[in-house]
PAMI-996882 format. One record per residue (C-alpha): residue number from 1; residue in three letters; x, y, z. Coordinates in steps of 0.25 Angstrom, whole numbers, plus 5000, padded with zeros to 4 digits. Last residue first. Layout:
N
@kemi->NUM	gukol->ala	px->X	py->Y	pz->Z
...
# end
This chain:
323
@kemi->323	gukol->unk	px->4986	py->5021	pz->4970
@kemi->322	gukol->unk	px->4991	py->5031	pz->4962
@kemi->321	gukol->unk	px->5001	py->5040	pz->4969
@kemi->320	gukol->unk	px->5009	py->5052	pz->4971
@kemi->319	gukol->unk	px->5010	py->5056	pz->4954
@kemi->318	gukol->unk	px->5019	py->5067	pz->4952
@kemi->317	gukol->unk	px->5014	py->5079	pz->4943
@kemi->316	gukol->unk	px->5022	py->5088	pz->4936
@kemi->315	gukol->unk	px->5020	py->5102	pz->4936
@kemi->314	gukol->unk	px->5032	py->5111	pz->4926
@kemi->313	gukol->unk	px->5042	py->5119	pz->4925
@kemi->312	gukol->unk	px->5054	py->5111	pz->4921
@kemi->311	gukol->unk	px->5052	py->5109	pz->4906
@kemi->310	gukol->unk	px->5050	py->5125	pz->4904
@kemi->309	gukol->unk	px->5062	py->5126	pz->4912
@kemi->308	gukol->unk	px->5068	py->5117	pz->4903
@kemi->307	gukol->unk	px->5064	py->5123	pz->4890
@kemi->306	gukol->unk	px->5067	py->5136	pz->4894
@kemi->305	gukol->unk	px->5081	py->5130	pz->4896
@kemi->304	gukol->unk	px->5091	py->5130	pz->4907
@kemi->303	gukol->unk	px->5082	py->5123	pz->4917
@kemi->302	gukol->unk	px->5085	py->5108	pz->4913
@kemi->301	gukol->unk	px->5075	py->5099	pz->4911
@kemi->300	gukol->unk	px->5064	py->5090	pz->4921
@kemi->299	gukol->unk	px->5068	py->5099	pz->4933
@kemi->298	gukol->unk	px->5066	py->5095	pz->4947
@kemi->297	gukol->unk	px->5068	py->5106	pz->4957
@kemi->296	gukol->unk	px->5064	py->5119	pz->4950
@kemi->295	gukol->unk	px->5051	py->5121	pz->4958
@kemi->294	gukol->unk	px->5047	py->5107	pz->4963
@kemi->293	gukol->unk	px->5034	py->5110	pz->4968
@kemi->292	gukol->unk	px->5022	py->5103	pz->4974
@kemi->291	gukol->unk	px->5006	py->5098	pz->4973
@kemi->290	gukol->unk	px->4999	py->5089	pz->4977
@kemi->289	gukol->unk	px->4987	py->5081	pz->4971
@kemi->288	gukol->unk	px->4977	py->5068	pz->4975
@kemi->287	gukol->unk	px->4972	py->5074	pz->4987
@kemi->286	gukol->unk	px->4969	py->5087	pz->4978
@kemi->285	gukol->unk	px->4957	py->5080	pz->4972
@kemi->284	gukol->unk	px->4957	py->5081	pz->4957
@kemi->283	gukol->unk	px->4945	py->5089	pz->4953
@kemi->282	gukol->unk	px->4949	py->5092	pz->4938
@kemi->281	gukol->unk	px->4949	py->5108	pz->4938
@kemi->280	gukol->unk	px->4952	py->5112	pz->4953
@kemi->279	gukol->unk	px->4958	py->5099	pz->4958
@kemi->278	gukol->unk	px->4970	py->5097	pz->4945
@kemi->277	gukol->unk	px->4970	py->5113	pz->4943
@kemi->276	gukol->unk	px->4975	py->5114	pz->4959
@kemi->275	gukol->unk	px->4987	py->5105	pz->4957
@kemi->274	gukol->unk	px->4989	py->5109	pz->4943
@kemi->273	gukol->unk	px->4990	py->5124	pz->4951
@kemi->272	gukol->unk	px->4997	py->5117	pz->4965
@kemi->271	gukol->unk	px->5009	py->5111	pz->4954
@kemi->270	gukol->unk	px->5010	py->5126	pz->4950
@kemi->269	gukol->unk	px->5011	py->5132	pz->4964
@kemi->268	gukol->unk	px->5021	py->5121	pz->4969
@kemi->267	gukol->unk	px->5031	py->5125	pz->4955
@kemi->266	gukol->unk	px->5029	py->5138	pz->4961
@kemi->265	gukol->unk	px->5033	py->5137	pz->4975
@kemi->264	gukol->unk	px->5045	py->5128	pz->4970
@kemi->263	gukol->unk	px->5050	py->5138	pz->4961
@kemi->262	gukol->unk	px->5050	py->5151	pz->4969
@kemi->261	gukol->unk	px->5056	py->5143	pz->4980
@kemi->260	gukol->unk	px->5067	py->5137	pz->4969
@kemi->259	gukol->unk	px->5072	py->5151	pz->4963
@kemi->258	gukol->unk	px->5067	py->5155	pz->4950
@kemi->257	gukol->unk	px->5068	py->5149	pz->4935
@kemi->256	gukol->unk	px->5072	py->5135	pz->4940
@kemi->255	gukol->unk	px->5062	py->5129	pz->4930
@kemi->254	gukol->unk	px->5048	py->5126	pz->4940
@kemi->253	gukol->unk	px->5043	py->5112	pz->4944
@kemi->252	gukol->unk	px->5027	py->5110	pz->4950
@kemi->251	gukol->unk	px->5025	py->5094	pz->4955
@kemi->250	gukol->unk	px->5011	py->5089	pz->4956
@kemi->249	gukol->unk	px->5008	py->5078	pz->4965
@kemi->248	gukol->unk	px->5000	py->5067	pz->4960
@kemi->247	gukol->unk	px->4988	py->5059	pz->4968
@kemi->246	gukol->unk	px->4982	py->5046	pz->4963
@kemi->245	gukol->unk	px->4971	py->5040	pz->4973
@kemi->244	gukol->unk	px->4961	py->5048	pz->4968
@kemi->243	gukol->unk	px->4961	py->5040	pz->4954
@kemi->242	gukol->unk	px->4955	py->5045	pz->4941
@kemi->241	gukol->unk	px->4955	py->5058	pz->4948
@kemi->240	gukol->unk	px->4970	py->5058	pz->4947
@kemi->239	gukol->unk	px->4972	py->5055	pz->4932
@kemi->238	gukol->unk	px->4960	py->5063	pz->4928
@kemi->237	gukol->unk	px->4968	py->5075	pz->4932
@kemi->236	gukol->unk	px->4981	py->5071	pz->4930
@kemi->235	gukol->unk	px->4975	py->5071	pz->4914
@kemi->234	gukol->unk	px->4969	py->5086	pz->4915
@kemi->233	gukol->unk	px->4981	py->5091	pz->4922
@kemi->232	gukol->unk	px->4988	py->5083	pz->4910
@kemi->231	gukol->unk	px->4978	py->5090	pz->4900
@kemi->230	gukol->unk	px->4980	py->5104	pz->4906
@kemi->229	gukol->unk	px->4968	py->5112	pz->4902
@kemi->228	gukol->unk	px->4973	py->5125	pz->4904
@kemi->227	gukol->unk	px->4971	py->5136	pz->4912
@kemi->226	gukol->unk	px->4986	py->5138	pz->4917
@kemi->225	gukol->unk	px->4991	py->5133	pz->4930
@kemi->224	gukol->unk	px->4996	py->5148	pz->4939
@kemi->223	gukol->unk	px->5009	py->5144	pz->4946
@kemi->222	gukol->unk	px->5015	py->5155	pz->4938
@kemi->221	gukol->unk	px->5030	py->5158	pz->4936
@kemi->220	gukol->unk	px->5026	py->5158	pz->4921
@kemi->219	gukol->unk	px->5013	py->5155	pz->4917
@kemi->218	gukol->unk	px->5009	py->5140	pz->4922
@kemi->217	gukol->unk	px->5005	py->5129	pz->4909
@kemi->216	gukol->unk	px->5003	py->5114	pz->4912
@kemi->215	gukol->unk	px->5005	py->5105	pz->4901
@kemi->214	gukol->unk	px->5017	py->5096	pz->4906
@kemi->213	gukol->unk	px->5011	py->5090	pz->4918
@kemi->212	gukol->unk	px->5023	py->5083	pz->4920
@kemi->211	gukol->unk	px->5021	py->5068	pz->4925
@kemi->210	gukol->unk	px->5025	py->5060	pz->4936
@kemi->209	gukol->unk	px->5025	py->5047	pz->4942
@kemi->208	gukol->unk	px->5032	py->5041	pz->4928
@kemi->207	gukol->unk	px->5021	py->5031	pz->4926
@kemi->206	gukol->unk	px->5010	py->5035	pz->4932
@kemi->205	gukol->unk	px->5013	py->5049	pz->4929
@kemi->204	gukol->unk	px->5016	py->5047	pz->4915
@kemi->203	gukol->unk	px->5003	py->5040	pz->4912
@kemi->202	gukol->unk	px->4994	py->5049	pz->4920
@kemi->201	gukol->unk	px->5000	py->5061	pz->4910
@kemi->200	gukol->unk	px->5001	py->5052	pz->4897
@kemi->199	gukol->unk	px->4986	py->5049	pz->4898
@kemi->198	gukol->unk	px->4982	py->5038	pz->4888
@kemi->197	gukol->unk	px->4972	py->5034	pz->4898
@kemi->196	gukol->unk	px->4973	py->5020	pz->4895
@kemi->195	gukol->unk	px->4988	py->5022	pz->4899
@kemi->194	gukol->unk	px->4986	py->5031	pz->4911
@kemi->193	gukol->unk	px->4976	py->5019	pz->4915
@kemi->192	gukol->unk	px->4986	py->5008	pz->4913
@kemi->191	gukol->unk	px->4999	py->5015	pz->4921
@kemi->190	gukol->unk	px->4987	py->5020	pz->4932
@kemi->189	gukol->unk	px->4984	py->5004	pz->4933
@kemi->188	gukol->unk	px->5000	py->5001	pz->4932
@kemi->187	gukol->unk	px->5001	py->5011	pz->4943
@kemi->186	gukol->unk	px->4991	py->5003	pz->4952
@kemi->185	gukol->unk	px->4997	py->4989	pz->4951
@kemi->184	gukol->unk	px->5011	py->4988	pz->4941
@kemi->183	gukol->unk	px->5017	py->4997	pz->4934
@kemi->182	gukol->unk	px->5026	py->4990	pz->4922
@kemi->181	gukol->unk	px->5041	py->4994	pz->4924
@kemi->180	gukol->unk	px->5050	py->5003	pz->4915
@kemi->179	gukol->unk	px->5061	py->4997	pz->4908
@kemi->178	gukol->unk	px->5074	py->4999	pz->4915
@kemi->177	gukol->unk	px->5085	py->4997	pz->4903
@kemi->176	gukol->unk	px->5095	py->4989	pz->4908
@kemi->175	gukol->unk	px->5104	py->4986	pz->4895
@kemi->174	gukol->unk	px->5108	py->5001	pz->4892
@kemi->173	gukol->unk	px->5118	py->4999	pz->4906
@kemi->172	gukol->unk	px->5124	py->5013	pz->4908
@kemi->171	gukol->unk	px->5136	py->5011	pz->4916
@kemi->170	gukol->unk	px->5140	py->5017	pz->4929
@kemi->169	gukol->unk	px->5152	py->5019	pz->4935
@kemi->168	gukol->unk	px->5155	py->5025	pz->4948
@kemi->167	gukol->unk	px->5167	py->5036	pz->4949
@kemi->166	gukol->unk	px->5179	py->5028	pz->4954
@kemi->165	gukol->unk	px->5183	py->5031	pz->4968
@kemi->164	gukol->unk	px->5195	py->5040	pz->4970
@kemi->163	gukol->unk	px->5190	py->5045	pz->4983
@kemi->162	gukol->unk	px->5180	py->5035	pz->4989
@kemi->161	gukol->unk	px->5167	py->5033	pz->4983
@kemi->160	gukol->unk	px->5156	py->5043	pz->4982
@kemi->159	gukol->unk	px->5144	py->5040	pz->4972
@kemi->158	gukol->unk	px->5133	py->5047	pz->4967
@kemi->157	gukol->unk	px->5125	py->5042	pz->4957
@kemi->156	gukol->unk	px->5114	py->5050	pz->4949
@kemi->155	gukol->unk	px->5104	py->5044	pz->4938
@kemi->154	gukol->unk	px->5093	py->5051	pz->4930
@kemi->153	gukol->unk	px->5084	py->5042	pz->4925
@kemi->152	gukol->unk	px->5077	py->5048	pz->4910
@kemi->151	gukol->unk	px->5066	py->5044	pz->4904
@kemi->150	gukol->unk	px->5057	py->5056	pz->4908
@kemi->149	gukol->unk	px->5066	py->5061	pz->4922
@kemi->148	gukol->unk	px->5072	py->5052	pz->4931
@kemi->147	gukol->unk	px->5078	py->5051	pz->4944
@kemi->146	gukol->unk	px->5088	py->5039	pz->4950
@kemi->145	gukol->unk	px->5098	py->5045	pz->4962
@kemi->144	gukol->unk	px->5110	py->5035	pz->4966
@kemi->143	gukol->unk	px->5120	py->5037	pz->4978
@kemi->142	gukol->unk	px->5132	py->5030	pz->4980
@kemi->141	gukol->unk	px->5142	py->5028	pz->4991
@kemi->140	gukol->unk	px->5155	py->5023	pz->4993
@kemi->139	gukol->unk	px->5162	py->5016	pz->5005
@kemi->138	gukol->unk	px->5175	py->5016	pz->5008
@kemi->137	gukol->unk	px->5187	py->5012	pz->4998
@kemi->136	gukol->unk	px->5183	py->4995	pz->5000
@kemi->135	gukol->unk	px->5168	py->5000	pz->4999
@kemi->134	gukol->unk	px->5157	py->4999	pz->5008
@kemi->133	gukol->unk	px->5145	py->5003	pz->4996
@kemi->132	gukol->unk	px->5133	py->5014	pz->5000
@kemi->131	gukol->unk	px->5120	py->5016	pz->4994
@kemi->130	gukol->unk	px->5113	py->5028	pz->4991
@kemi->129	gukol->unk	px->5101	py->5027	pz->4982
@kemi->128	gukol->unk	px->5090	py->5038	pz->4977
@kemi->127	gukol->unk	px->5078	py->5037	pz->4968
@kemi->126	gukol->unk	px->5070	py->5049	pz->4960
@kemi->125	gukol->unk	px->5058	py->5052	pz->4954
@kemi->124	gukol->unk	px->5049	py->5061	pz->4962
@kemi->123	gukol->unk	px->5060	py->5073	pz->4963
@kemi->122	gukol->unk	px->5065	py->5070	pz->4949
@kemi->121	gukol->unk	px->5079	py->5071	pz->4949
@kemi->120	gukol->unk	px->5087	py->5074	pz->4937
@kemi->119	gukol->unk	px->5102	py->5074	pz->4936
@kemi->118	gukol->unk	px->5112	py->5077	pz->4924
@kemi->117	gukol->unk	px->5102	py->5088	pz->4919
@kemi->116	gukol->unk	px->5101	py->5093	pz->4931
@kemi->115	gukol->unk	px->5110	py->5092	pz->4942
@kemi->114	gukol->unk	px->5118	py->5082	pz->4951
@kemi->113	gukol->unk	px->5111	py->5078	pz->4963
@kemi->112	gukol->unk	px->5115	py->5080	pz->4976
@kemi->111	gukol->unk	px->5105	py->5075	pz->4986
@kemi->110	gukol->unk	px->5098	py->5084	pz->4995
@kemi->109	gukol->unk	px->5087	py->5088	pz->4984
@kemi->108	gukol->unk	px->5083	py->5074	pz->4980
@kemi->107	gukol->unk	px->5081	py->5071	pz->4995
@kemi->106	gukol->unk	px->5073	py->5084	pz->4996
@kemi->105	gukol->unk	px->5065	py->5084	pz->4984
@kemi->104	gukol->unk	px->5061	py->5068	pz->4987
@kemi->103	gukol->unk	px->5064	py->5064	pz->5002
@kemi->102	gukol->unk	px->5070	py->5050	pz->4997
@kemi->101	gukol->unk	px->5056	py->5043	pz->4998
@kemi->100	gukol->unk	px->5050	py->5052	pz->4989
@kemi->99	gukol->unk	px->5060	py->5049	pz->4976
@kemi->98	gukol->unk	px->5065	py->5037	pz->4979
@kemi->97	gukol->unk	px->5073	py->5027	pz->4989
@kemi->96	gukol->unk	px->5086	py->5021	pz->4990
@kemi->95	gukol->unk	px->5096	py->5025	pz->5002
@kemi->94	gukol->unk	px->5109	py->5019	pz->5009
@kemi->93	gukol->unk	px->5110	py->5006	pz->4998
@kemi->92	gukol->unk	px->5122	py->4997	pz->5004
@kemi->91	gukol->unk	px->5131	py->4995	pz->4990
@kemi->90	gukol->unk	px->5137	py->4984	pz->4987
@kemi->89	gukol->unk	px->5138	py->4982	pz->4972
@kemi->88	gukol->unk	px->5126	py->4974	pz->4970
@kemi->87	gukol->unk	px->5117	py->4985	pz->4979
@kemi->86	gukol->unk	px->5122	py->4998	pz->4971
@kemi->85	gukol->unk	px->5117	py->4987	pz->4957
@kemi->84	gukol->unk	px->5104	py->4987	pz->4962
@kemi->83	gukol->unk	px->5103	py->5002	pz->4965
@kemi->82	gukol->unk	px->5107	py->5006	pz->4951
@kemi->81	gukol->unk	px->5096	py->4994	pz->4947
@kemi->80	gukol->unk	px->5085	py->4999	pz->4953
@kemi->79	gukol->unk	px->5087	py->5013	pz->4952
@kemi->78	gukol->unk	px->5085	py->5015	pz->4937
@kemi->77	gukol->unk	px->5074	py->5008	pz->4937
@kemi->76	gukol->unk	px->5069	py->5012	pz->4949
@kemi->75	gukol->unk	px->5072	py->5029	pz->4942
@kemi->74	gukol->unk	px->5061	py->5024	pz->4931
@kemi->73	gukol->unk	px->5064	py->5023	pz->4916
@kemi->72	gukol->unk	px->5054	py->5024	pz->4907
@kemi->71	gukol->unk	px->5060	py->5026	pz->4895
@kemi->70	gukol->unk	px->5076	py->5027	pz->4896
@kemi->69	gukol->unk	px->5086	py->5038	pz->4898
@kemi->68	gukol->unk	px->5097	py->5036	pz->4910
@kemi->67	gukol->unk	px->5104	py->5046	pz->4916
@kemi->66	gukol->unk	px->5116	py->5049	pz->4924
@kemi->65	gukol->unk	px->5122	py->5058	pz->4934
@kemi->64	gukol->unk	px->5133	py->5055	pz->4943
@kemi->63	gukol->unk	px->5141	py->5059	pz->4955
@kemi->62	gukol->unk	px->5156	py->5055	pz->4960
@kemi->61	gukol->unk	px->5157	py->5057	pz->4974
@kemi->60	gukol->unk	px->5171	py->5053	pz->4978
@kemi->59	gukol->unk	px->5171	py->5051	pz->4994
@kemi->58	gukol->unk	px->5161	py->5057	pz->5006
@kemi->57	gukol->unk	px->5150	py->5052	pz->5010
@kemi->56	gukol->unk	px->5139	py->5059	pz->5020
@kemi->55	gukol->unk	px->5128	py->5051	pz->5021
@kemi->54	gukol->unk	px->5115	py->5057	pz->5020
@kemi->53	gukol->unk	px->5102	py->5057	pz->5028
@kemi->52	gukol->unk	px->5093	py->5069	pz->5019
@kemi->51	gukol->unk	px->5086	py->5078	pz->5029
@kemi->50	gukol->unk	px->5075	py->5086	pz->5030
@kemi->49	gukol->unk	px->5064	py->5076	pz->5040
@kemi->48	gukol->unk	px->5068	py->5065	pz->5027
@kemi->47	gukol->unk	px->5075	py->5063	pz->5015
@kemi->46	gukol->unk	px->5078	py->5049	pz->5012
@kemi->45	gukol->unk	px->5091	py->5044	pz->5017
@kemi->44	gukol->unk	px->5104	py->5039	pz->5014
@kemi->43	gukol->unk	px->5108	py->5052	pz->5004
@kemi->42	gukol->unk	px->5123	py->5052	pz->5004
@kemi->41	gukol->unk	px->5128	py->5067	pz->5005
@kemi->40	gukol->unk	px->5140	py->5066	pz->4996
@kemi->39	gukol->unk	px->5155	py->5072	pz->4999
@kemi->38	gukol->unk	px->5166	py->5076	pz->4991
@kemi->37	gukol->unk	px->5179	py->5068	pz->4986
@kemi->36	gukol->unk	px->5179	py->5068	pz->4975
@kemi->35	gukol->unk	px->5167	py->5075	pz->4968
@kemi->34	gukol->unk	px->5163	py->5069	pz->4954
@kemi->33	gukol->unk	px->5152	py->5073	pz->4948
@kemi->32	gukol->unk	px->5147	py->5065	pz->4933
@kemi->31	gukol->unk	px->5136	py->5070	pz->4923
@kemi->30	gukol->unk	px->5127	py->5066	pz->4914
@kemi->29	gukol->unk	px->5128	py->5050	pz->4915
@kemi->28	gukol->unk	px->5120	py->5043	pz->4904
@kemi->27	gukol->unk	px->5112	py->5030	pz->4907
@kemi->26	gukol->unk	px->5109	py->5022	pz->4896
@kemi->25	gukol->unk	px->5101	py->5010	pz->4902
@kemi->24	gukol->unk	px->5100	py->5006	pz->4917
@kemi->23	gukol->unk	px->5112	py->5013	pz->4923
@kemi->22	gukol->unk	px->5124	py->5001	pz->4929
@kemi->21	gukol->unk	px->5131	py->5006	pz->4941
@kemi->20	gukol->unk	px->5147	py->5004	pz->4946
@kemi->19	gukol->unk	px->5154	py->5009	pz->4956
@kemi->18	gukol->unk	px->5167	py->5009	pz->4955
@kemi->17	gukol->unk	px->5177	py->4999	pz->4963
@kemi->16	gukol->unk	px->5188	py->5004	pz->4970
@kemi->15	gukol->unk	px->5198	py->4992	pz->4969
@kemi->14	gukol->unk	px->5201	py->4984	pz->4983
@kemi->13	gukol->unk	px->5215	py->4987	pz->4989
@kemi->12	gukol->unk	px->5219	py->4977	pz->4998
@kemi->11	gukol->unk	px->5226	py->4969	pz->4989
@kemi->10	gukol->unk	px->5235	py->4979	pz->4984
@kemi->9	gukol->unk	px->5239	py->4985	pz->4999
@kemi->8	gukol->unk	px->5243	py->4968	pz->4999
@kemi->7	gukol->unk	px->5250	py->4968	pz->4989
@kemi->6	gukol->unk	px->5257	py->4983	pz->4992
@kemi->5	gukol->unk	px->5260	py->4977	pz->5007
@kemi->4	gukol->unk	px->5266	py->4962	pz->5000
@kemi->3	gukol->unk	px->5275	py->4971	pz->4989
@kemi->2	gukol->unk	px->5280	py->4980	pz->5000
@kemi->1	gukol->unk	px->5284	py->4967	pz->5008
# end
């Protein structure tokens, strides 16, 4: 009788399965948090009217950091495949959506994400997933956040299973190498002009969205453009006017010298100086510019150097539209 009960206890039992995902190329993981139990905030919604809808999901949180080096590499085509692979082993998708259509800063910023240099998120580059799987131990959730940075993908996977569930698994695959995909219609035109143009600073943001205007000189705690002449001014310039359709917003970041008010106003003020230098000197209608501030917000290094904070204070400028 005690043999048939623990038979059939046995039989009833289904294994706890990990999950498992494949990264396109060598990815790298830089940093593993395990809280169990604890509780994780779901995004299942865009940001909108102040609120981010969540689902409130409780269990073993195990939270990862990885990153994938290779030339060219988009955050699609590290998404595609990561979201493709949730869908074959049964998982309902809660949310997909980038950049923009997920609230921007403040969906990025009322998510955890682990910190920097282990997690980058650029604030106009960046895809988010949550999906949720019926499972025989209760369900599990997962939540996936795709940025880059140069050639770099930054990957974060967050997964809460029941208490005791295996940490996910995830395996570089060196065989699936996301190559970079031919523009087609009006950004393969802009592609082909940049090109014939021999100018890097319409060519990078064509093709990466966004480009750094790296020769660009303030004083210190100073909004105040210097005289210059600034050749990417000089090339974004003749960029936009070769087309009025185009417009660009451009983005002022600060080091995290100061508190973040004092950051962001500044960071605004410098971005509205190349803003101002781009209509005054070389007649670019205003319609087709803007101008923010990020502060201290989105790094491109680390802060705990002069070399990084001189990295991270800079105007970039984000391209709206071309057609």
């Amino acid at each position: 009788m005690l043999v048939s009960l623990l038979v059939a206890l046995c039989a009833g039992l289904s294994p706890v399965h990990a999950l498992e995902l494949n990264l396109p190329g060598n990815g790298t993981m830089s940093r593993e948090v395990v809280r169990d139990p604890d509780t994780y905030l779901l995004p299942v919604g865009p940001w909108e009217e102040d609120t981010l809808p969540v689902l409130e999901v409780s269990g073993r949180v195990v939270q990862q950091a990885w990153r994938i080096v290779i030339e060219g590499i988009t955050t699609l085509q590290v998404m595609r495949p990561l979201a493709a692979q949730l869908e074959a082993a049964g998982y309902e998708t809660l949310l997909r959506c980038a950049g923009q259509s997920c609230g921007g800063f403040d969906f990025r910023f009322g998510t955890p994400v682990l910190p920097a240099p282990e997690m980058f998120v650029d604030l106009f580059d960046y895809r988010f997933l949550s999906a949720r799987l019926a499972g025989p131990e209760g369900p599990e959730y997962v939540s996936l956040l795709v940025s880059r940075s140069s050639n770099t993908a930054y990957v974060q996977i967050i997964h809460v299973g029941s208490d005791g569930s295996p940490n996910p698994i995830v395996s570089p695959n060196p065989g699936a190498r996301p190559v970079a995909r031919p523009a087609t219609g009006q950004n393969a035109q802009d592609n082909a002009e940049a090109a014939s143009a021999g100018d890097p600073i319409a060519g990078t943001l064509v093709t990466q969205g966004h480009v750094i205007l790296h020769d660009l000189e303030f004083d210190t705690g100073s909004a105040t453009l210097g005289p210059g002449p600034f050749a990417t001014v000089a090339a974004l310039a003749a960029y936009l006017k070769s087309d009025p359709t185009r417009r660009i917003a451009l983005v002022g970041h600060t080091d995290t010298v100061g508190n973040l008010d004092t950051n962001i106003a500044l960071s605004r003020r410098r971005a509205a100086s190349v803003m101002n230098r781009l209509a005054e000197t070389y007649e670019v209608p205003r319609a087709q510019l803007e101008a923010e501030g990020m502060g201290y917000l989105s790094p491109v290094a680390p802060n705990l150097t002069a070399e990084g904070r001189e990295a991270n204070r800079r105007v970039e400028a984000v391209l709206l539209n071309s057609e």
